[in-house]
C-alpha positions, -999 to 999 in steps of 0.1 A, spaced: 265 95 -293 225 107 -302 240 129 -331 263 103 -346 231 79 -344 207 105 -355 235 112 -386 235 78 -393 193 75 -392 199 107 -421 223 88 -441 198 52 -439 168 75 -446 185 93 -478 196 60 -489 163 37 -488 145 67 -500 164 71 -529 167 33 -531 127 34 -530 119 56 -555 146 40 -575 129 9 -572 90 20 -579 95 49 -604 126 38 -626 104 20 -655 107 51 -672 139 56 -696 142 94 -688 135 90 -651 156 61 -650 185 81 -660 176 109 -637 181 81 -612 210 71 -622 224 108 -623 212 113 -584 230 80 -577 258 92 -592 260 127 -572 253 109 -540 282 82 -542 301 110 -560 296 142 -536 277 129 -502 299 91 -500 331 106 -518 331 140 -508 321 132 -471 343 106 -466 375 129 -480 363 158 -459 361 138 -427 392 119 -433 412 149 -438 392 173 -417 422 181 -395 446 189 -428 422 211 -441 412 229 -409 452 236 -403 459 246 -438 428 270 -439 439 283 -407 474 293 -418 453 319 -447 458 351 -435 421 362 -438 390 368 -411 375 336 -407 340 351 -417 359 355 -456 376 322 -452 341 305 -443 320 323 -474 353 318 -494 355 276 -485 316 268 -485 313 285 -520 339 262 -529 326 229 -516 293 243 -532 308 251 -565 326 215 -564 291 201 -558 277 220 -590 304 206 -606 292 170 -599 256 179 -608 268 196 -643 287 167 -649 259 144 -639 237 161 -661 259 163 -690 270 124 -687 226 117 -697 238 95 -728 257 70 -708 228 70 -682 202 66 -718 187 97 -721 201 127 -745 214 160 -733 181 178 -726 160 155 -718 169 151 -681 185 169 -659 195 171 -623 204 209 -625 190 234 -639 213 233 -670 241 216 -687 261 244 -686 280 247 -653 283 285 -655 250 291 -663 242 270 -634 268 290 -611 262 321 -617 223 320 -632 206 296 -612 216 279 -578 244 304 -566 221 334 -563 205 309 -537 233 298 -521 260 320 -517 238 346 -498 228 321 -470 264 316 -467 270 351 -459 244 351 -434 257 323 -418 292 343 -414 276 372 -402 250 347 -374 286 327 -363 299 359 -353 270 366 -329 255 337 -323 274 302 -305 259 274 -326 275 239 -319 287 220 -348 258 198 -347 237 224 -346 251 244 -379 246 211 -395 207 209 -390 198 240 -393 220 250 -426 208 213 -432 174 220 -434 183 257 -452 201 237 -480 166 209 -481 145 242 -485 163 258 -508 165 227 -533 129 222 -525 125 260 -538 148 260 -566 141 226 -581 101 238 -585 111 268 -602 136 250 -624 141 239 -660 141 200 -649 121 178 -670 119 144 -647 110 128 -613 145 136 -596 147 171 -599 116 183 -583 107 147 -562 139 130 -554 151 161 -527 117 161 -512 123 123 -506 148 128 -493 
């Protein structure tokens, strides 16, 4: 019951903070839209995307079970996936600025508008090699569930954190938002 609740305590934190700096910072038309693009990735990839993973967790785990590969492949193989369907989201966020009133270029919440630029230029080279280490720690190491999730958790916060201050992004969002949060 203490990790549901301290889940929970994440998912309220990520959502005042964002509310927050929604609130106090979104006088600005180009971090407005930046806003509104980090809304749209959180109902999009963290509401969405969580709820269709948890809902269909045990449908997933059985099909993914039935692919004749080592689990270590099947694990690097599906969390590039779910990370290359999150890049999706964030290219699309990115690239949807004018309905959010900014132009293409002046905001962005990755660190282009081109999703294989992003893939295979920016974030992946972050990414995918962490994913590969994870394999290769599961197979020696007995981390709980819960466990995985903080510590790949706060991997995936320090990795943003790295990547977004190195990045092309020109607002608030980019390089503040995942610190909020």
């Amino acid at each position: 019951m203490a990790k549901r609740s301290f889940i929970k305590i994440l998912a309220i934190w990520s959502f005042l903070s964002t509310a927050a700096v929604t609130v106090f910072a979104s006088q600005d038309r180009i971090v407005s839209a930046g806003l509104k693009m980090a809304w749209g990735l959180i109902v999009l990839w963290v509401g969405a995307g969580g709820y269709i993973m948890h809902r269909f967790r045990d449908s997933i785990k059985n099909f993914v079970q039935r692919i004749p590969l080592g689990w270590k492949k099947k694990f690097v193989l599906f969390a590039t996936l779910l990370f290359l369907i999150k890049e999706a989201i964030i290219t699309t966020m990115t690239n949807l600025a004018p309905v959010f009133g900014a132009s293409i270029g002046e905001v962005y919440i990755t660190a282009s508008a081109n999703f294989l630029d992003v893939v295979f230029f920016h974030s992946a080279t972050m990414f995918v090699g962490p994913f590969v280490f994870w394999a290769l720690a599961l197979r020696r190491y007995d981390f709980s569930p819960f466990g995985a999730f903080i510590v790949f958790g706060l991997t995936g916060l320090l990795g943003e954190i790295g990547f977004s201050a190195h990045s092309r992004c020109r607002s608030l969002p980019c390089g503040c938002l995942y610190m909020a949060l």
